[in-house]
C-alpha positions in Angstrom: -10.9 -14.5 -8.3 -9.7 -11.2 -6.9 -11.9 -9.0 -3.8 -13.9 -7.1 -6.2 -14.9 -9.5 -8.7 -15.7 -12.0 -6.0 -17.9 -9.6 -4.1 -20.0 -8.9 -7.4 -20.2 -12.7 -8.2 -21.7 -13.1 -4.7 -24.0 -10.3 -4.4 -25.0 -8.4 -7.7 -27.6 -10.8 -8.1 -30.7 -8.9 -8.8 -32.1 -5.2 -10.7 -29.0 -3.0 -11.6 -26.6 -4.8 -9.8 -27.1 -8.2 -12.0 -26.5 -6.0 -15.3 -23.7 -4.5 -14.1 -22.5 -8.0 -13.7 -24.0 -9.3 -16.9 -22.3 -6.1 -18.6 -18.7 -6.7 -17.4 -19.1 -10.3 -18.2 -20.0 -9.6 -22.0 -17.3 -7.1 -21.9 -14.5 -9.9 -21.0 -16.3 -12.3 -23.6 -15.9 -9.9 -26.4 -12.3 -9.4 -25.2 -11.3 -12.6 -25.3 -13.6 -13.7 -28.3 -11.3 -10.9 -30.8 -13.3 -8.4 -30.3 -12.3 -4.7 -29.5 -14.1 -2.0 -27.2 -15.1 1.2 -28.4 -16.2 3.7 -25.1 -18.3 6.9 -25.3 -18.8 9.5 -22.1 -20.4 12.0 -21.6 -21.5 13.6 -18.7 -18.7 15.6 -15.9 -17.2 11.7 -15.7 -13.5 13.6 -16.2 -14.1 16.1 -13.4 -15.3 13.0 -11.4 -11.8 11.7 -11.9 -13.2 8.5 -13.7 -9.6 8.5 -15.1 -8.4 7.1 -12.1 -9.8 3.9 -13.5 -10.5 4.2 -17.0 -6.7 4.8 -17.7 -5.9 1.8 -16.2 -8.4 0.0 -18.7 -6.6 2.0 -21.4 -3.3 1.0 -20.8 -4.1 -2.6 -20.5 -5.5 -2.7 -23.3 -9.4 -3.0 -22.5 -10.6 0.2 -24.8 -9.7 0.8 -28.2 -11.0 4.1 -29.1 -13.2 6.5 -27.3 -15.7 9.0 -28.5 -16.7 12.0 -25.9 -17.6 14.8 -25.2 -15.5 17.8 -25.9 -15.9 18.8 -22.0 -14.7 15.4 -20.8 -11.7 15.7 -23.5 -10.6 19.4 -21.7 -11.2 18.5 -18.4 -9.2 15.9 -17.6 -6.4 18.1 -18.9 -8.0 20.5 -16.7 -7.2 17.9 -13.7 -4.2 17.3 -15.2 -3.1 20.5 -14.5 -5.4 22.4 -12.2 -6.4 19.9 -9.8 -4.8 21.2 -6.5 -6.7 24.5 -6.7 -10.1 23.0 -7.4 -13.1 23.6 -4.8 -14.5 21.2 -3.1 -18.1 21.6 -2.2 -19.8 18.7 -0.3 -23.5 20.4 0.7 -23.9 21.5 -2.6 -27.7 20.6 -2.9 -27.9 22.9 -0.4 -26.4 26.4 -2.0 -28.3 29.1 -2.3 -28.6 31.4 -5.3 -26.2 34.0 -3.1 -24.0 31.1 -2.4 -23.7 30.3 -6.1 -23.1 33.9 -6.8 -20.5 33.9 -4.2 -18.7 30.9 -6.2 -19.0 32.5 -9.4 -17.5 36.0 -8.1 -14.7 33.8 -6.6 -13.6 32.7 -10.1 -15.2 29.6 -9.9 -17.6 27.3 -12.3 -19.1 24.4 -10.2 -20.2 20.8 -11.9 -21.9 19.1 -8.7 -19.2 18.6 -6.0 -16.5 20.3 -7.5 -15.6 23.8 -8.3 -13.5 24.3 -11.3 -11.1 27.3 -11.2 -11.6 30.0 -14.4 -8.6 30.4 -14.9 -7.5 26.1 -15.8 -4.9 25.5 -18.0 -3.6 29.1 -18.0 -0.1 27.4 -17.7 0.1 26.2 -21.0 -3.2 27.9 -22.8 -0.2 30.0 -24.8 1.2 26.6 -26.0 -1.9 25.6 -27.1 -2.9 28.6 -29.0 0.6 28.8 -30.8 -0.2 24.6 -31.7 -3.4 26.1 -33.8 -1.6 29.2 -35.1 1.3 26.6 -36.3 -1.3 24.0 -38.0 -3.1 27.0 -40.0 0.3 28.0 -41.2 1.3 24.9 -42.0 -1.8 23.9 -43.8 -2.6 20.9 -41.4 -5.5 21.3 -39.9 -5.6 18.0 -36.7 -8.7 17.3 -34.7 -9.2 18.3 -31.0 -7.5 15.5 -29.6 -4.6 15.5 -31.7 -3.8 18.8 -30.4 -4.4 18.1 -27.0 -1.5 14.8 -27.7 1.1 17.7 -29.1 0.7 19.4 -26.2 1.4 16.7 -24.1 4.6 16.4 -25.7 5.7 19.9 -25.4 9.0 19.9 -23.2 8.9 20.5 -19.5 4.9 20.8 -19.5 5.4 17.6 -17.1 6.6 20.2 -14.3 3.0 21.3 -14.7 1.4 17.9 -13.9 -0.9 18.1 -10.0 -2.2 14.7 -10.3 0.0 11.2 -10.6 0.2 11.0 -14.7 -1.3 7.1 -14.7 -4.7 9.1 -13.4 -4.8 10.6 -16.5 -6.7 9.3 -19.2 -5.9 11.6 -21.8 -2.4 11.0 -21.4 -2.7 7.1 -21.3 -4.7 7.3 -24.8 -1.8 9.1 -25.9 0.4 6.5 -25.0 -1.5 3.5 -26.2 -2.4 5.8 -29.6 -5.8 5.4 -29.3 -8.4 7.9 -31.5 -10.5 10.2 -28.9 -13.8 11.7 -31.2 -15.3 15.2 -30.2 -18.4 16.0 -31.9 -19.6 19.1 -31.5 -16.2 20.3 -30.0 -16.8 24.3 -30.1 -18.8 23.1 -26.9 -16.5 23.5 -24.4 -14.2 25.8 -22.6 -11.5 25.7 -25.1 -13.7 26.0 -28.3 -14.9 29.1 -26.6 -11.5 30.2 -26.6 -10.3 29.2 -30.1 -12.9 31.3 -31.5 -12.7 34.5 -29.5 -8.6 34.1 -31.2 -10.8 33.9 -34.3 -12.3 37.2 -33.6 -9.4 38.7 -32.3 -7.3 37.6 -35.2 -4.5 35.8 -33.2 -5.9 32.8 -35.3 -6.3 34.0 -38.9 -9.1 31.0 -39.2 -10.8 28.2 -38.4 -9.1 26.2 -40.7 -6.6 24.9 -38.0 -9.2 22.5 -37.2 -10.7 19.3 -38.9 -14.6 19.4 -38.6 -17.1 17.0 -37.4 -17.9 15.5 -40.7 -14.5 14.5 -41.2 -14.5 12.6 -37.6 -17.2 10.6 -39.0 -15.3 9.9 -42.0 -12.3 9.0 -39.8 -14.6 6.9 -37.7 -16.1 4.8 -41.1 -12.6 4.0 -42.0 -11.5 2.4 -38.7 -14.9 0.7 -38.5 -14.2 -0.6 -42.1 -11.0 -1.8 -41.3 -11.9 -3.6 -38.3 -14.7 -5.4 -40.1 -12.4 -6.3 -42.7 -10.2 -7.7 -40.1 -13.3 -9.8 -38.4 -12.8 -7.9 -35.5 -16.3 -7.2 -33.6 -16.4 -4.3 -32.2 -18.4 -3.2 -28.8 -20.0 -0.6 -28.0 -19.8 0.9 -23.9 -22.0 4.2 -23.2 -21.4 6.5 -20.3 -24.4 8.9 -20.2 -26.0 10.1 -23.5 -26.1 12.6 -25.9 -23.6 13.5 -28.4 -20.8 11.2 -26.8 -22.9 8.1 -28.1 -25.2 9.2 -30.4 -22.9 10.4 -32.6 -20.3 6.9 -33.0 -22.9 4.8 -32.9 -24.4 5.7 -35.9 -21.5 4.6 -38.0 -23.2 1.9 -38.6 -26.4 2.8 -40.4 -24.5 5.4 -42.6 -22.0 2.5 -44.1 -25.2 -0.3 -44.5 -27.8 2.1 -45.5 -26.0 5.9 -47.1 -23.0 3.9 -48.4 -24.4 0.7 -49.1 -21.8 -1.4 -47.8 -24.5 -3.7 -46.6 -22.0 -6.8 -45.4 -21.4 -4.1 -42.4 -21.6 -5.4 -39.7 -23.8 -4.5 -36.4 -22.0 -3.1 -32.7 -21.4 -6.9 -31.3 -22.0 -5.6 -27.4 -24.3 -2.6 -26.6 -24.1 -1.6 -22.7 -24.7 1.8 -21.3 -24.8 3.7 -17.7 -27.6 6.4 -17.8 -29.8 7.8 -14.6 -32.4 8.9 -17.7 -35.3 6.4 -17.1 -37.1 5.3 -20.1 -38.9 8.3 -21.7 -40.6 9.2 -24.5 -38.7 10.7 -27.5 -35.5 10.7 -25.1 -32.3 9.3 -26.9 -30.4 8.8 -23.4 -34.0 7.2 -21.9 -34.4 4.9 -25.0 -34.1 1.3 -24.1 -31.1 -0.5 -26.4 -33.7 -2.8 -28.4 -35.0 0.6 -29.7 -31.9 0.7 -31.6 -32.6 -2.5 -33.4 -34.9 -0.7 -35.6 -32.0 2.0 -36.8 -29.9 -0.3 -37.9 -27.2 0.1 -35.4 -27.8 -3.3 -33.1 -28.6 -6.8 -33.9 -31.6 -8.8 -32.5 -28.6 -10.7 -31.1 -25.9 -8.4 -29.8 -25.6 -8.5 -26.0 -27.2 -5.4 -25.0 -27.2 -3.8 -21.4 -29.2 -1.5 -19.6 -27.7 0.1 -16.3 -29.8 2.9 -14.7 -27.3 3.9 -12.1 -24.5 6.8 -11.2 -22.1 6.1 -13.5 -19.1 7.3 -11.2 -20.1 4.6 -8.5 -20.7 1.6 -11.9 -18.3 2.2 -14.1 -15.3 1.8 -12.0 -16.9 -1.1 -10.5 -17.4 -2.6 -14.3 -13.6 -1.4 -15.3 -12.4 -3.7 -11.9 -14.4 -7.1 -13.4 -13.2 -6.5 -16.2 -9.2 -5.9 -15.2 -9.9 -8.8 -12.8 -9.5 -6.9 -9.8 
């Protein structure tokens, strides 16, 4: 047994720590059991560089598809490509209003730590709009990701790369073809700008890009292939929201809307929150609540880890890459 796996054998005994354990354990077990791993983030878990790691995972052939959040999507490009300007700020519980002003009149937008230059991805934001204008003229509309993929392949937009390309994991999806889900995608930086093109008529429409409801179609297919193909599928949560909230419920639409009642349930449920358990919260609700919606078994493995998920999840990504 490698350093890091040993050292959690030996000492996350107890609270957090044994779940984390527990959780990379399960992980493995589904792994090597068939199964495949299905990821969701949300949270600034790009901007904390979790790619580092998680494309590691991705290229060997831990995760399988990934659902996020259209921030985490655009900001690892926005590492990709911006990170040697980005603004370090280590006392930032301690910025004043002034100070925060100061930032902002700087050209900066700060998540925690790390100050995030306005202008990102002005290197290649005139590739990207001319990969919309081309799919509305061509009368092939693509999802977020798929865009982000074509622009990866653009020639010379390597020469553009500030980080090692492996830290990407953005680019290693790409490379293992691997579906990334957005919902809610207009909620982020370059939704923003997709429809101020709109308004300005460089895009003639929105019609360049496929909607939410067809990612959930999308999603239902794959989900119905795998179960054809006895293939359990897990389910790993970074953070709340829309990231997980919005996969997860596959399940309940094909047994209950479409009837397909042979579905079967998520075979591992584990997610990373710092929500404590709450009332009415969907990131605070314990996994057993989702029992009753139809999306977890009495019997699938289910994990609960209230801790910083850019300390855990790296830490659960080593287990399971036997590190």
């Amino acid at each position: 047994m490698s350093a890091i796996s040993a050292f959690m054998e030996s000492q996350f005994r107890h609270f957090n720590a044994r779940e984390t354990l527990d959780a990379a354990k399960a992980w493995k077990d589904l792994l090597a059991g068939g199964g495949k791993m299905f990821l969701t983030m949300a949270g600034a878990m790009s901007t904390a560089e979790l790619g580092i790691s998680l494309a590691e995972m991705i290229r060997a052939g831990k995760v399988h598809a990934i659902c996020c959040t259209a921030a985490n999507l655009e900001e690892d490009l926005f590492n990709l490509f911006n990170h040697d300007e980005y603004n370090m700020v280590p006392n930032y519980r301690d910025l004043s209003p002034e100070a925060e002003k100061e930032l902002y009149d700087q050209g900066f937008n700060r998540v925690t730590d790390t100050c995030i230059p306005e202008g990102v991805l002005r290197q290649v934001q005139r590739q990207i709009v001319e990969l919309w204008k081309k799919a509305l003229a061509e009368g092939t509309p693509k999802f977020p990701y798929e865009f982000a993929y074509e622009l990866l392949d653009l020639p010379g937009v390597k020469d553009h790369y500030q980080i090692p390309a492996e830290h990407s994991w953005v680019l290693a999806a790409k490379e293992m073809g691997l579906t990334i889900y957005t919902p809610g995608w207009e909620d982020c930086t370059l939704g923003n700008i997709f429809v101020s093109e709109v308004i300005r008529g460089n895009v003639k429409s929105h019609g360049a890009l496929k909607y939410g409801t067809e990612q959930m179609e999308h999603l239902a297919a794959w989900y119905v292939e795998m179960a054809k193909q006895k293939t359990p599928i897990g389910f790993f949560q970074i953070g709340g929201g829309i990231a997980g909230d919005f996969p997860i419920c596959v399940v309940p639409m094909l047994i209950q809307d479409l009837e397909l009642e042979d579905t079967p349930f998520w075979a591992y449920f584990a997610q990373i929150s710092d929500s404590t358990t709450s009332y009415g919260s969907y990131s605070g609700a314990v996994p057993n609540e989702k029992i009753t919606w139809g999306k977890l078994d009495s019997q699938t493995p289910r994990f609960m880890i209230n801790s910083d998920a850019s300390i855990v999840a790296p830490l659960i990504f080593a287990y399971v890459l036997g590190r």
